[in-house]
C-alpha positions in Angstrom: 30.7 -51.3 61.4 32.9 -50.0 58.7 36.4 -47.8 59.1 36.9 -45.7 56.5 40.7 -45.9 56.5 41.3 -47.0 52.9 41.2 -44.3 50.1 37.9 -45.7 48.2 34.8 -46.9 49.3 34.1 -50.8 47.2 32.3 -51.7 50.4 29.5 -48.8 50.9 26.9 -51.3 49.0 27.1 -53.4 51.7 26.2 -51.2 54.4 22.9 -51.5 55.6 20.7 -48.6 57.6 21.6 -48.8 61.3 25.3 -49.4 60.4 27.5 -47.3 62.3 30.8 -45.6 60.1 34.1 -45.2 61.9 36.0 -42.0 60.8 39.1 -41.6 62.1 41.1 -38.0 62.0 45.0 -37.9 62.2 44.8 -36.9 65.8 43.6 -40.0 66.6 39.9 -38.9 67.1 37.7 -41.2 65.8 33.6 -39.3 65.0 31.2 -42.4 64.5 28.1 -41.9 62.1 25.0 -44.0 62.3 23.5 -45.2 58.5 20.0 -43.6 57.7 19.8 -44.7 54.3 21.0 -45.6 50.8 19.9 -44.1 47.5 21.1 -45.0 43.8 20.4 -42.1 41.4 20.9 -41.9 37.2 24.8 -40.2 37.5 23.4 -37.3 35.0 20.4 -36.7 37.9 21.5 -37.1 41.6 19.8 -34.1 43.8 22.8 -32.1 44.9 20.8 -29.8 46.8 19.3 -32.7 49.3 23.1 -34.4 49.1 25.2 -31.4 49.8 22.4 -28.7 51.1 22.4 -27.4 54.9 21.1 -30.1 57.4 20.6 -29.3 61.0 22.4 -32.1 62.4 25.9 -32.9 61.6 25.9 -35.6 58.7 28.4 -37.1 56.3 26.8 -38.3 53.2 29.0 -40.9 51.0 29.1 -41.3 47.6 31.0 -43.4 45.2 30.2 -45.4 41.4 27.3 -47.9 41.4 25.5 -50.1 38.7 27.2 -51.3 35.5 30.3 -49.4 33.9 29.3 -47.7 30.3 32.7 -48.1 28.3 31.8 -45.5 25.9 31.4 -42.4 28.7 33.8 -43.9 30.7 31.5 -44.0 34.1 29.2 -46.1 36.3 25.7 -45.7 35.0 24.4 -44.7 38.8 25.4 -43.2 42.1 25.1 -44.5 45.4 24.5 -42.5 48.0 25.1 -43.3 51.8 23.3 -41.0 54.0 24.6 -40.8 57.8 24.4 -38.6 60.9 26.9 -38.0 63.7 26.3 -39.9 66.9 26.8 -37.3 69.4 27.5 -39.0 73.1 28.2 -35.6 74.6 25.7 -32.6 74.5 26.5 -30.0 72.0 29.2 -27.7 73.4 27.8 -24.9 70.7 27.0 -21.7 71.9 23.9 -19.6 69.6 26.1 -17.0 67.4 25.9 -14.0 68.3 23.5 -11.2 66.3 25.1 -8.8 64.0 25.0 -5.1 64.8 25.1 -1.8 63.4 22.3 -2.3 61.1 22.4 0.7 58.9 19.5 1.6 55.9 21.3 3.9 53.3 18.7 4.6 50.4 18.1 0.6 49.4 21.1 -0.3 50.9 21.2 -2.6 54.1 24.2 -3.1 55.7 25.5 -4.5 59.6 28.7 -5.0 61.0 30.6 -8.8 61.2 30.4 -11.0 64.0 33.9 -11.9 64.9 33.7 -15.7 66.4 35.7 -18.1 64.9 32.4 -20.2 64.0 30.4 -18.0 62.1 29.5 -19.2 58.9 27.5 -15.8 57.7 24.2 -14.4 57.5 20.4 -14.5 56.6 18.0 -11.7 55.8 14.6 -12.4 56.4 12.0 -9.7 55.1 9.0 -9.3 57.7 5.7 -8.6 56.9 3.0 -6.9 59.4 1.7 -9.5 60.8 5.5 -10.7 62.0 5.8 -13.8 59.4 9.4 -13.9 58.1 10.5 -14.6 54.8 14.2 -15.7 53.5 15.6 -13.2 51.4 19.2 -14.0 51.1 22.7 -15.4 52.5 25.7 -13.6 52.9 29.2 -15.6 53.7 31.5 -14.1 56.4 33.6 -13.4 53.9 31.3 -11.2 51.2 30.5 -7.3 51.9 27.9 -7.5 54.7 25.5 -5.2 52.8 22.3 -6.5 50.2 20.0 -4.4 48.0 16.8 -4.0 49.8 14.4 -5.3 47.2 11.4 -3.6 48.6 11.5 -0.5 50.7 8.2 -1.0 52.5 9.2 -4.2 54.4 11.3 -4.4 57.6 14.0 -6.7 58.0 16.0 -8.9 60.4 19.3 -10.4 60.3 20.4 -13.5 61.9 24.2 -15.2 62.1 24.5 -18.4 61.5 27.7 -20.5 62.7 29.2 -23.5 61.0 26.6 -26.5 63.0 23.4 -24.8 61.5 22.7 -22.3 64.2 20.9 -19.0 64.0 21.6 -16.0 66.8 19.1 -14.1 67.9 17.2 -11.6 64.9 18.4 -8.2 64.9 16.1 -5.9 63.7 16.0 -3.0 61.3 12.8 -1.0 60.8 12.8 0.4 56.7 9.2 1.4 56.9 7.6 3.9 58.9 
């Protein structure tokens, strides 16, 4: 086991998968995290996306300088990356967001009211075809206008919240097409 309590990480190379991590807050509670796997990429060509994208479980990926320092750029010439996933003893305590309402259709303008909990995250519109298959249209923060530009007016659309640990509420539905 490792404790991250020291501002930089010399020591991730020598953590293996099945390691647990030790994070400590300053309120004295400490979140363990269990090693999945490590990955060196070019420093120029890491994939962000995979590294910092939306998971649906609660990780904390790692990442410091690795392979041989380049004088002349002034970096390491790779990244490691430590992959890891929270170790959850107790059963998640989240409750599914609730669904947006007052889905209004003004011209090509679809727009709902905010869901006040302290969790939510923001919204995803999902376009829906006749046969009920759903396809991702676009995300909207808490904190951005909760409207979007319907791109096509013949398709029907749903809107889910989605809170901080990855969860969606319930689709609420909004018929365009008649």
């Amino acid at each position: 086991m490792i404790v991250l309590d020291q501002p930089y990480f010399f020591d991730l190379d020598e953590l293996e998968e099945g390691d647990s991590i030790l994070v400590a807050g300053e309120d004295g509670e400490e979140l363990e995290y269990v090693v999945e796997r490590l990955e060196s990429y070019p420093f120029d060509d890491s994939p962000v996306d995979e590294i910092f994208g939306s998971s649906d479980t609660k990780q904390l990926n790692l990442i410091t300088c690795a392979g041989i320092f380049d004088r002349d750029v002034g970096t390491h010439d790779e990244r490691l990356v430590v992959y890891t996933s929270l170790i959850d003893d107790e059963e998640d305590e989240e409750l599914q967001p609730s669904s947006p309402t007052e889905l209004t259709v003004q011209g090509t303008l679809l727009t709902w009211h905010a869901v006040r909990e302290d969790h939510v995250a923001g919204y995803r519109i999902y376009s829906v075809d006749a046969e009920g298959t759903e396809a991702y249209v676009a995300s909207v923060s808490q904190t951005e206008r909760k409207a979007i530009q319907m791109t096509d007016e013949q398709e029907n659309y749903i809107i889910k919240t989605i809170d901080y640990f990855g969860n969606e509420s319930d689709a609420e539905n909004v018929t365009v097409a008649e």
